[in-house]
ROLUM-883635 format. One record per residue: x, y, z of N, C-alpha, C, O in turn; residue number from 1. Coordinates in nm, 2 decimals, always signed. Example, Ala and Ser with C-alpha at 12.3 -4.5 7.8 and 13.67 -1.06 7.14 Angstrom:
<atoms>
{atom {+1.32 -0.57 +0.78} {+1.23 -0.45 +0.78} {+1.32 -0.33 +0.78} {+1.42 -0.33 +0.85} 1},
{atom {+1.28 -0.22 +0.71} {+1.37 -0.11 +0.71} {+1.29 +0.00 +0.79} {+1.34 +0.11 +0.80} 2},
</atoms>
This chain:
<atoms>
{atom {+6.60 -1.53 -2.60} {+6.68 -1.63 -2.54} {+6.59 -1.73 -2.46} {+6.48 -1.69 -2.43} 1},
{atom {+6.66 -1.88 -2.43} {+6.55 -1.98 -2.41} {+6.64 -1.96 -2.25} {+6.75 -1.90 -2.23} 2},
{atom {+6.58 -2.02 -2.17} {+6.64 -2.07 -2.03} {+6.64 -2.25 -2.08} {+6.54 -2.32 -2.09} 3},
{atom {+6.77 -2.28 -2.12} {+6.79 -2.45 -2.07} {+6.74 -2.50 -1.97} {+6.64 -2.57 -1.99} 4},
{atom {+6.77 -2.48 -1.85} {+6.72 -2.55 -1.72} {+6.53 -2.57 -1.77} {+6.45 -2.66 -1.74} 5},
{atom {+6.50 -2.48 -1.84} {+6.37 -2.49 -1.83} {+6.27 -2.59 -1.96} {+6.17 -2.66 -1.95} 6},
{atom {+6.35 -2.56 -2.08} {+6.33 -2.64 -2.18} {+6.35 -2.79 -2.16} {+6.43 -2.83 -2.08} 7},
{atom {+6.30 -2.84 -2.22} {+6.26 -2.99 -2.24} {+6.38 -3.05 -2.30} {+6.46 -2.96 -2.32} 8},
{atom {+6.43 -3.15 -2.35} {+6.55 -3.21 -2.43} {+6.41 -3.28 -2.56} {+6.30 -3.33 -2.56} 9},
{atom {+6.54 -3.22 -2.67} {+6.42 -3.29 -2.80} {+6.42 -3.48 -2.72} {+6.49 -3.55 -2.65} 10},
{atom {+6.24 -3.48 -2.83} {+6.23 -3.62 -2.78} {+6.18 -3.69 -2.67} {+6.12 -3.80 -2.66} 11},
{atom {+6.23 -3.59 -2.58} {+6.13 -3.60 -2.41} {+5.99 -3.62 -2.41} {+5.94 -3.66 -2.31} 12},
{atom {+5.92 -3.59 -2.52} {+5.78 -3.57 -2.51} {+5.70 -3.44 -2.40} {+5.58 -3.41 -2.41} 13},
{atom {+5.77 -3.39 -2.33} {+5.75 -3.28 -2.25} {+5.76 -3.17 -2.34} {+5.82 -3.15 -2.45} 14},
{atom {+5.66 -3.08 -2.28} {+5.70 -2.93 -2.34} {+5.78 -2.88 -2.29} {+5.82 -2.89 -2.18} 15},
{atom {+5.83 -2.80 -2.41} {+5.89 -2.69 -2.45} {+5.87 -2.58 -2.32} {+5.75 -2.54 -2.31} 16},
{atom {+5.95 -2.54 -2.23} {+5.93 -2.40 -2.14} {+5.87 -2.45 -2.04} {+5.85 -2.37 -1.95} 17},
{atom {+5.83 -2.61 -2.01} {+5.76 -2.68 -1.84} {+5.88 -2.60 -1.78} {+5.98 -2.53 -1.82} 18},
{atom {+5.81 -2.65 -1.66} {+5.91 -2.59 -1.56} {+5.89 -2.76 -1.49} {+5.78 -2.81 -1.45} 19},
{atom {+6.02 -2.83 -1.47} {+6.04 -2.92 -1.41} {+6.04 -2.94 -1.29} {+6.08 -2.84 -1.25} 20},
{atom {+6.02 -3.03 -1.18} {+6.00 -3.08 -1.06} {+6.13 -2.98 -1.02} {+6.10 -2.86 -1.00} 21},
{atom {+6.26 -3.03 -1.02} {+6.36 -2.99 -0.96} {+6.41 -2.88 -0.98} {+6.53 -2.88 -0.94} 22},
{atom {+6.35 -2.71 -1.06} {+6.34 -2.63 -1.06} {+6.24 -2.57 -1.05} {+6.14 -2.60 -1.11} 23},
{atom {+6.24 -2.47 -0.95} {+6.11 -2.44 -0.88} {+6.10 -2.29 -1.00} {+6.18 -2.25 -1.08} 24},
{atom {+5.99 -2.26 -0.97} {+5.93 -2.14 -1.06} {+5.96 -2.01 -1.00} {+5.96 -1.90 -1.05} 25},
{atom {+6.00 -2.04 -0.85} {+5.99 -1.90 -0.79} {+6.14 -1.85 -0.75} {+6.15 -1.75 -0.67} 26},
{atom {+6.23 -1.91 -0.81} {+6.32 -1.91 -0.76} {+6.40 -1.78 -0.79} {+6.41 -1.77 -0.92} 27},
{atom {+6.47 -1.67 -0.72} {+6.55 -1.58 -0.79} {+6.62 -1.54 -0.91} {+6.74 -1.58 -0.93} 28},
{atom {+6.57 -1.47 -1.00} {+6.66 -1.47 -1.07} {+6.80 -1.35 -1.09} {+6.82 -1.27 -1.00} 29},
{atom {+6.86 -1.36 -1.19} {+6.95 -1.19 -1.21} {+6.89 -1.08 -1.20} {+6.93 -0.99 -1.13} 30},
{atom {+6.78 -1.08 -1.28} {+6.69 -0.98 -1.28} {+6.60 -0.92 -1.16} {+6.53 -0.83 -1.19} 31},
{atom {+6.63 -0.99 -1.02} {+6.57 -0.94 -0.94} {+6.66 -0.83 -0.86} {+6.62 -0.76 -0.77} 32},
{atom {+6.76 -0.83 -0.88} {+6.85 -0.70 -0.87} {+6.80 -0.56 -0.91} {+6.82 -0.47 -0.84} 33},
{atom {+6.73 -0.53 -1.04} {+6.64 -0.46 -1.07} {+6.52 -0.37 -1.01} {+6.51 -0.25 -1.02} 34},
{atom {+6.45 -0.47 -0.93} {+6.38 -0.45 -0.81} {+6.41 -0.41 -0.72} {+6.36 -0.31 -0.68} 35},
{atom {+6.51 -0.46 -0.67} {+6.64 -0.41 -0.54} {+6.70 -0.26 -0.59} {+6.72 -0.16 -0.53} 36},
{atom {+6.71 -0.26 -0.65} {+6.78 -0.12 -0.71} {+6.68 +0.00 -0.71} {+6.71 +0.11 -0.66} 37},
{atom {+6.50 -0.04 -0.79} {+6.41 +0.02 -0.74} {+6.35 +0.04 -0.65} {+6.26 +0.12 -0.66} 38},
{atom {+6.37 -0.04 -0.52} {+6.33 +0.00 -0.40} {+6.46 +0.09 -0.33} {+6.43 +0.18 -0.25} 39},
{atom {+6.60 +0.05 -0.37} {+6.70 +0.18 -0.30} {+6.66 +0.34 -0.37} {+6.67 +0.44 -0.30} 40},
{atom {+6.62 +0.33 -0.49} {+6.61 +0.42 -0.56} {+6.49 +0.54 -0.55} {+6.47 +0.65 -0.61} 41},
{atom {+6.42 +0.48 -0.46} {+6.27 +0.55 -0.42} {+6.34 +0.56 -0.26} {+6.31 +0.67 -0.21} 42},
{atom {+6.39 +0.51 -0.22} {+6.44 +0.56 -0.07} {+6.46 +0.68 -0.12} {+6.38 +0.78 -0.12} 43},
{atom {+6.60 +0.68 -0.19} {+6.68 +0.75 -0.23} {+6.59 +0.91 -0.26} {+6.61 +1.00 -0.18} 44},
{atom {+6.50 +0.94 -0.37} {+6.43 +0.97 -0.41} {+6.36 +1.04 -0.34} {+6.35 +1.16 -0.36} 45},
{atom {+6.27 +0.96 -0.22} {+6.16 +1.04 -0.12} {+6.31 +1.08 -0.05} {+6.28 +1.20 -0.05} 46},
{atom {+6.43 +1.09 +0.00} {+6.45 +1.16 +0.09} {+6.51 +1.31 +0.00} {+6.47 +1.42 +0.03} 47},
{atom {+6.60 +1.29 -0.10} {+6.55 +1.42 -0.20} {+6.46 +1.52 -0.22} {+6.48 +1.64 -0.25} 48},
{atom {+6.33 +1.41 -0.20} {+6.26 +1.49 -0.22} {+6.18 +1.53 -0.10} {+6.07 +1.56 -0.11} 49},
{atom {+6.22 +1.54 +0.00} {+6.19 +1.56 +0.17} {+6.35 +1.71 +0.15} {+6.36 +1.83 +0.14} 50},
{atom {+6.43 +1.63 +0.14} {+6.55 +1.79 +0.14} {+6.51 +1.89 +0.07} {+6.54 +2.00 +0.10} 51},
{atom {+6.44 +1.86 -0.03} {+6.37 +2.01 -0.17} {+6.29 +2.03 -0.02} {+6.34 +2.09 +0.08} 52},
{atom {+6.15 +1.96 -0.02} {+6.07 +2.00 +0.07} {+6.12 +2.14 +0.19} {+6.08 +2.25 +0.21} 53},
{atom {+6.24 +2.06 +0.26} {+6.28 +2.14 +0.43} {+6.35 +2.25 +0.34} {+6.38 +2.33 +0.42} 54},
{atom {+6.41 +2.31 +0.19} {+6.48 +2.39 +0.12} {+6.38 +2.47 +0.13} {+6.40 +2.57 +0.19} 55},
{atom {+6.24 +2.44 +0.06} {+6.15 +2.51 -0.01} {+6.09 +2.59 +0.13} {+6.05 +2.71 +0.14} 56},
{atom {+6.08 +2.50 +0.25} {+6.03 +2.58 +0.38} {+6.12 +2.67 +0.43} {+6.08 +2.78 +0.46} 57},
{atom {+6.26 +2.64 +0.44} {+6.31 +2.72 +0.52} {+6.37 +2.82 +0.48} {+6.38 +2.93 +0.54} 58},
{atom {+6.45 +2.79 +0.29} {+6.53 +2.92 +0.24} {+6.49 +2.91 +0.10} {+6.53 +2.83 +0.02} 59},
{atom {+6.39 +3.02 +0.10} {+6.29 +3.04 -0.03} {+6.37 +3.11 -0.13} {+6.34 +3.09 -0.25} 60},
{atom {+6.47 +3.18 -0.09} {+6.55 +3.26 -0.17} {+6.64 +3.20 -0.25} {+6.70 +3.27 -0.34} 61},
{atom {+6.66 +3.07 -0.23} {+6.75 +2.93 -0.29} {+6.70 +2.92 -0.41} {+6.76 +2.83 -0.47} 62},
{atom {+6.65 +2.95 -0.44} {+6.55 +2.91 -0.59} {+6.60 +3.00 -0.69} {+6.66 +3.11 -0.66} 63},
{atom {+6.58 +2.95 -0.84} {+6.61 +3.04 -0.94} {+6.50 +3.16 -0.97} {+6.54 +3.27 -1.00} 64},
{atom {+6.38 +3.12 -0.96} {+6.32 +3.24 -0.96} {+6.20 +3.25 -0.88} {+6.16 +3.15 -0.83} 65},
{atom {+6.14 +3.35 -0.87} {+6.04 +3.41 -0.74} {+5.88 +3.30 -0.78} {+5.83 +3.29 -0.89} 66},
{atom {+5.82 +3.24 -0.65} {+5.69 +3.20 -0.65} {+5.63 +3.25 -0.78} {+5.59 +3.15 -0.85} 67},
{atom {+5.60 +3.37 -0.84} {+5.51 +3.36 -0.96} {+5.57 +3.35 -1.07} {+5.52 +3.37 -1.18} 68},
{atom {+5.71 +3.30 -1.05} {+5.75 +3.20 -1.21} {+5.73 +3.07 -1.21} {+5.77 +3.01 -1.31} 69},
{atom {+5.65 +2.98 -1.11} {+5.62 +2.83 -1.13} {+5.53 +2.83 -1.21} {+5.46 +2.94 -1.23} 70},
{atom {+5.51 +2.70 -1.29} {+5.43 +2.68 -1.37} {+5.27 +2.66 -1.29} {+5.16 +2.69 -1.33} 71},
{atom {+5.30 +2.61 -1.19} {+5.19 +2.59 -1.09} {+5.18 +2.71 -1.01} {+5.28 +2.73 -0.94} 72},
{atom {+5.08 +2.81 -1.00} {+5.05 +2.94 -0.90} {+5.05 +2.86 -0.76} {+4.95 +2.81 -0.72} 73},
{atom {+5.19 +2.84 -0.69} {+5.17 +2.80 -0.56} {+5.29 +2.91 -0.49} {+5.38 +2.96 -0.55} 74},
{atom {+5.25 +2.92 -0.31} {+5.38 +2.93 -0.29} {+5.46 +2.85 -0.24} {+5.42 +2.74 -0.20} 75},
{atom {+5.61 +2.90 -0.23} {+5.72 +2.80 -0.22} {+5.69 +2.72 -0.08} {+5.74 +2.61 -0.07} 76},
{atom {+5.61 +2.76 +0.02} {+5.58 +2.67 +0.12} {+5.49 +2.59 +0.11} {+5.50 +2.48 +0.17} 77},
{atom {+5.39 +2.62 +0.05} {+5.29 +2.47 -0.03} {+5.42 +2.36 -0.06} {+5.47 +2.27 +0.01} 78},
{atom {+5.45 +2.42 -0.19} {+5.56 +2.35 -0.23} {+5.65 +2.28 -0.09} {+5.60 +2.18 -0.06} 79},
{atom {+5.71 +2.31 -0.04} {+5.76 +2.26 +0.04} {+5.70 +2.14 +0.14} {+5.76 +2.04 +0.17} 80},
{atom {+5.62 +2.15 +0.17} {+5.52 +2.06 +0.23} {+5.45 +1.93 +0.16} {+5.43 +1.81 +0.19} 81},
{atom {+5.41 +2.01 +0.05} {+5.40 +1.85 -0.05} {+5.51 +1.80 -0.08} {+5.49 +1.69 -0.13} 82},
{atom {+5.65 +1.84 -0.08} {+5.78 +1.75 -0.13} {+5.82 +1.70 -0.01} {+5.89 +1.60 -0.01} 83},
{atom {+5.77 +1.76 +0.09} {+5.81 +1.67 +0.26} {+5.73 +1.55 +0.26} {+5.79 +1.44 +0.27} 84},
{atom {+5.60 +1.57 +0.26} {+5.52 +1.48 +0.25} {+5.49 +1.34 +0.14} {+5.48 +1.22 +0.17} 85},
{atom {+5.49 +1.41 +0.03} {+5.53 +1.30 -0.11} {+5.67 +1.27 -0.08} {+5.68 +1.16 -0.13} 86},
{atom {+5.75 +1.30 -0.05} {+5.89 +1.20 +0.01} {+5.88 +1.13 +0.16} {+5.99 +1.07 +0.18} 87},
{atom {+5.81 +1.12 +0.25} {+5.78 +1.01 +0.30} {+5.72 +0.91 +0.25} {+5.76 +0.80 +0.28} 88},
{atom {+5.60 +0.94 +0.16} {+5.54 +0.84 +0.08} {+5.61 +0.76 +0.00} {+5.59 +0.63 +0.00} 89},
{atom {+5.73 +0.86 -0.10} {+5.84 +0.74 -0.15} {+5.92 +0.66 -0.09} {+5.97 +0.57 -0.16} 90},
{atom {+5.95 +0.68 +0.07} {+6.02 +0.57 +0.11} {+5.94 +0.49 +0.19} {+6.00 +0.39 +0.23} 91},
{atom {+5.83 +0.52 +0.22} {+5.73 +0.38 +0.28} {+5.73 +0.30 +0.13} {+5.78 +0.19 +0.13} 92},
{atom {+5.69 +0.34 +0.04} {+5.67 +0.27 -0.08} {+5.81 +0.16 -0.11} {+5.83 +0.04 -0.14} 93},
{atom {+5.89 +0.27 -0.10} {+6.06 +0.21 -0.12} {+6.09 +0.08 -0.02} {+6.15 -0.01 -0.06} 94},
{atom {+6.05 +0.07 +0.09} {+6.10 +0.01 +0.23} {+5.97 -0.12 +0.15} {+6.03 -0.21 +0.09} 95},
{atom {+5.85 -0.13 +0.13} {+5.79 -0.21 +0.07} {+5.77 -0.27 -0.05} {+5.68 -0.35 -0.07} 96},
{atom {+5.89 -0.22 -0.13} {+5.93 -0.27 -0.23} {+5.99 -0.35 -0.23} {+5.96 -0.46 -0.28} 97},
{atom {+6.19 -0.32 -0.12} {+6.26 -0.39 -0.09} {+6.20 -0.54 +0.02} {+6.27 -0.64 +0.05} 98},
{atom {+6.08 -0.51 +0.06} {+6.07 -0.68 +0.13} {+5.94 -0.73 +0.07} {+5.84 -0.76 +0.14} 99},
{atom {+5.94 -0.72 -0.09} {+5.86 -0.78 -0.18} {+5.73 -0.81 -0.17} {+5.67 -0.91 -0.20} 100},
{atom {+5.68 -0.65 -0.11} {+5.51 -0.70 -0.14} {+5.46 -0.63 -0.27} {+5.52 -0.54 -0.31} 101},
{atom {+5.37 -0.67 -0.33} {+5.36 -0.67 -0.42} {+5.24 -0.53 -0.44} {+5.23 -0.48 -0.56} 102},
{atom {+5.17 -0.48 -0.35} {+5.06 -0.35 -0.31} {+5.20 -0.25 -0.34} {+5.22 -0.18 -0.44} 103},
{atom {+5.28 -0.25 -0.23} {+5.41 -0.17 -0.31} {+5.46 -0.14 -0.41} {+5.48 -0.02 -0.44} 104},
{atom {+5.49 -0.23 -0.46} {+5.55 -0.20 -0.62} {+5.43 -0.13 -0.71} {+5.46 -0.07 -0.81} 105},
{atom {+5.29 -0.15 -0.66} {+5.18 -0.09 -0.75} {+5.19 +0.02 -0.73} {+5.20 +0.10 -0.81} 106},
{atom {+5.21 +0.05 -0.54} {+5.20 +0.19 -0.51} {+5.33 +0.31 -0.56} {+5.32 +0.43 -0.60} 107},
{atom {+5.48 +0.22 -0.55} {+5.54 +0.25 -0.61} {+5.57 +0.34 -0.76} {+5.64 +0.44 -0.77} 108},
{atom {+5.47 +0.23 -0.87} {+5.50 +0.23 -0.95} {+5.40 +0.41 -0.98} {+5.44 +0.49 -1.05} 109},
{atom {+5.30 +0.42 -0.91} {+5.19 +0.53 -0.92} {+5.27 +0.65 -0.87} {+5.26 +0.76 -0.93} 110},
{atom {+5.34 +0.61 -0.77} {+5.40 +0.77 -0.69} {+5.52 +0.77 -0.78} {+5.52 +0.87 -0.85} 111},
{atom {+5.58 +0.72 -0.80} {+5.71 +0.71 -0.92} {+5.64 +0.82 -1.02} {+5.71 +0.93 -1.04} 112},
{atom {+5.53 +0.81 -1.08} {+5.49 +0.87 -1.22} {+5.44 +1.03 -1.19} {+5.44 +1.14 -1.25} 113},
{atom {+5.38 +0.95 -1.05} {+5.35 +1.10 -0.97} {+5.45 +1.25 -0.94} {+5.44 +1.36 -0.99} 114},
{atom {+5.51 +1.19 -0.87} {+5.68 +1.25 -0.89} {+5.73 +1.31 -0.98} {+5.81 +1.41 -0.95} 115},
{atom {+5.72 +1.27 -1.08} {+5.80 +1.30 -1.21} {+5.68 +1.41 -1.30} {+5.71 +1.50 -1.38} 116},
{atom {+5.55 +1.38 -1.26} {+5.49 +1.51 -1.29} {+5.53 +1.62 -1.23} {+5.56 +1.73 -1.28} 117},
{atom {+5.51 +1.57 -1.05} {+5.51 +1.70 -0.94} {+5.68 +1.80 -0.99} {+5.69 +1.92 -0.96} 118},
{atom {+5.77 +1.76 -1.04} {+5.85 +1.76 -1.04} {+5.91 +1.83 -1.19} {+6.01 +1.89 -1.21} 119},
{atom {+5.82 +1.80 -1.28} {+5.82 +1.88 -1.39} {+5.77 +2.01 -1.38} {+5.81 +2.11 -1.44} 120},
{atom {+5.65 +2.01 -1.28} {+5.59 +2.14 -1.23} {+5.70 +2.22 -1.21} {+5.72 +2.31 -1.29} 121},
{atom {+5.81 +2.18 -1.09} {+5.89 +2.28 -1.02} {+6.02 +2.25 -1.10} {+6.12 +2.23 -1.04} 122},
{atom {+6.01 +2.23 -1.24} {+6.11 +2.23 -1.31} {+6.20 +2.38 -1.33} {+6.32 +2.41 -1.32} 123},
{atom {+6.08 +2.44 -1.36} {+6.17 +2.64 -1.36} {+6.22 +2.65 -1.22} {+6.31 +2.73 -1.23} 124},
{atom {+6.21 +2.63 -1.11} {+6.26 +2.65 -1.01} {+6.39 +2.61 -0.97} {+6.47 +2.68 -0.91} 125},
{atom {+6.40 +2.47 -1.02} {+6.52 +2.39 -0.97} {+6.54 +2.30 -1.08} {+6.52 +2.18 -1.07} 126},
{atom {+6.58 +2.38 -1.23} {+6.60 +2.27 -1.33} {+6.70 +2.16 -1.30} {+6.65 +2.05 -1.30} 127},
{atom {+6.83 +2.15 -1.28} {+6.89 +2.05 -1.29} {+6.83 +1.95 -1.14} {+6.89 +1.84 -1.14} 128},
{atom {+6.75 +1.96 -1.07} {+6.77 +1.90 -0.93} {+6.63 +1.84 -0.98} {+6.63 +1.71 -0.97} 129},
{atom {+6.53 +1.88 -1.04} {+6.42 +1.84 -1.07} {+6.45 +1.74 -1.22} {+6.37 +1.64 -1.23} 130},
{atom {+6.53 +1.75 -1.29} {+6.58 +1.66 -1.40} {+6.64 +1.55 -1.35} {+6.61 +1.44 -1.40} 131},
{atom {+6.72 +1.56 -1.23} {+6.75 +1.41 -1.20} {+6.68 +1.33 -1.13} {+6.68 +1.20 -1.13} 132},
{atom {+6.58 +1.42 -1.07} {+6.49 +1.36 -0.98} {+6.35 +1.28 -1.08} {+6.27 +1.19 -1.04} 133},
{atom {+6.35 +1.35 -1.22} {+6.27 +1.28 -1.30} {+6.30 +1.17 -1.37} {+6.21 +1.09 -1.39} 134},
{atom {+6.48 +1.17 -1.42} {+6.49 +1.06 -1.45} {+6.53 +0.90 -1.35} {+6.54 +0.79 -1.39} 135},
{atom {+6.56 +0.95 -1.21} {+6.54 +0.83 -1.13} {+6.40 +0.78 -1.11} {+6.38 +0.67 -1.06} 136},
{atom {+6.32 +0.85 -1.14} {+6.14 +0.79 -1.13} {+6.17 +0.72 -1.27} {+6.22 +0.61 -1.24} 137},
{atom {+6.16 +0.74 -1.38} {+6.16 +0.66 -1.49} {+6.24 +0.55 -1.46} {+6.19 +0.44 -1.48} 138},
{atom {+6.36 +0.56 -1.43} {+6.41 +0.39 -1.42} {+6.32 +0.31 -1.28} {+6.28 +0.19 -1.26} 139},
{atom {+6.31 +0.42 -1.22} {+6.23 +0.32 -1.06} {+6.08 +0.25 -1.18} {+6.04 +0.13 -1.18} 140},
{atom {+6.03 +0.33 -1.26} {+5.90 +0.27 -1.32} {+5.98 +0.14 -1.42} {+5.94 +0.02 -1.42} 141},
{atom {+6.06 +0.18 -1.48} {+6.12 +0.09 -1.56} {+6.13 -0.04 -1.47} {+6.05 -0.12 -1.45} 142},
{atom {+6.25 -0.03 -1.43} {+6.26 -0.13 -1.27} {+6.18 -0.22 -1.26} {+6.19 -0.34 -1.29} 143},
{atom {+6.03 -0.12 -1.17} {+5.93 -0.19 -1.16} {+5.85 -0.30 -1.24} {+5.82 -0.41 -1.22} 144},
{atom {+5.84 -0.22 -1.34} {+5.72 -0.28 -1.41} {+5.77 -0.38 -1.48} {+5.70 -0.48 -1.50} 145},
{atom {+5.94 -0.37 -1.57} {+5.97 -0.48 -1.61} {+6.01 -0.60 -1.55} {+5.95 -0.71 -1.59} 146},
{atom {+6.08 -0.60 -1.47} {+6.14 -0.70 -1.37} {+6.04 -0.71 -1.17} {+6.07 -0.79 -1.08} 147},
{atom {+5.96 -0.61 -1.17} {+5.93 -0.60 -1.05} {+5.87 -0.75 -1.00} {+5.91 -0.81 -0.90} 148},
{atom {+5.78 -0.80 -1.10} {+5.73 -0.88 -1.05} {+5.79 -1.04 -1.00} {+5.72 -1.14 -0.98} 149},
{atom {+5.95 -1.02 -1.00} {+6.06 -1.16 -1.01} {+6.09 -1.10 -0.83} {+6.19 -1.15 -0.77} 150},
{atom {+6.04 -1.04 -0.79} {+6.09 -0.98 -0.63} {+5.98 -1.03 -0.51} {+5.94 -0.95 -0.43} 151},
{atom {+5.95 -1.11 -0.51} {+5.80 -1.21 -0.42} {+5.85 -1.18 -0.26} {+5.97 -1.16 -0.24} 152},
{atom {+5.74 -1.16 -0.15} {+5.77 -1.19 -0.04} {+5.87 -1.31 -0.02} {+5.84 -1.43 -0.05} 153},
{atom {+5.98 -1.27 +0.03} {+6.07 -1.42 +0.07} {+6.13 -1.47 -0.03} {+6.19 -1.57 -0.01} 154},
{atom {+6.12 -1.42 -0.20} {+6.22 -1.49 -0.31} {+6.36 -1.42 -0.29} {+6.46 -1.48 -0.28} 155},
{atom {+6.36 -1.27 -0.28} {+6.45 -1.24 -0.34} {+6.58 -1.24 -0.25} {+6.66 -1.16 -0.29} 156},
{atom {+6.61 -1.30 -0.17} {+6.73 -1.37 -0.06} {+6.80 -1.27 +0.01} {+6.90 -1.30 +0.08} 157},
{atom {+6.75 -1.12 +0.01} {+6.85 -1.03 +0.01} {+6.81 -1.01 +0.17} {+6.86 -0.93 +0.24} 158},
</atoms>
């Protein structure tokens, strides 16, 4: 699909896809809702993953099966501590997504992919809680990487 506003009228002698004086380049589009969704979505996400965390510290017995059924030889208090910790990290990331810097959305886009490993790890532990929590990383990457870059310090009006 073409954007009119942006196309030339046959004949104009202008190219095809300029971006005209009285349409700025930076300007919001639909698609930056996208962005906005992947910075709620990594809030969302790190505090999830901060609740597994304070689960994994405080009631070990919550789990489907005992420390030496992870695929990772850890115990559940390691575990716990890196999901406390890697979920602060998703919501600094998240909180810098939503006011459009752009180091964010990289860092984002890294701990997003991060996550969805760490998280495959403790898949035997907590299959369904670890499955949703992998597939909100995949749309936060999706998010990001397709549309992230339409979300500028100060474009996106929100």
């Amino acid at each position: 699909m073409t954007d009119s506003a942006r196309t030339a009228p046959a004949g104009s002698g202008a190219r095809a896809g300029a971006t005209s004086a009285s349409s700025p380049a930076s300007a919001p589009t639909g698609w930056t809702g996208w962005a906005v969704f992947a910075g709620v979505v990594m809030i969302m996400v790190g505090i999830f993953q901060g609740i597994a965390g304070l689960v994994a510290l405080f009631r070990q017995t919550y789990f489907v099966l005992p420390e030496s059924g992870l695929v990772v030889s850890v115990s559940y208090n390691s575990w716990g501590w890196l999901h406390l910790i890697w979920g602060i990290f998703l919501v600094l990331a998240g909180a810098g997504v939503l006011a459009g810097q752009t180091w964010a959305r990289v860092v984002a886009i890294i701990l997003a992919g991060l996550s969805a490993v760490i998280n495959i790890a403790f898949l035997a532990a907590q299959p369904v809680w670890s499955t949703i929590i992998i597939a909100l990383d995949v749309l936060v990457i999706y998010a990001l990487t397709v549309h992230g870059s339409e979300m500028k310090s100060g474009a996106a009006g929100y």
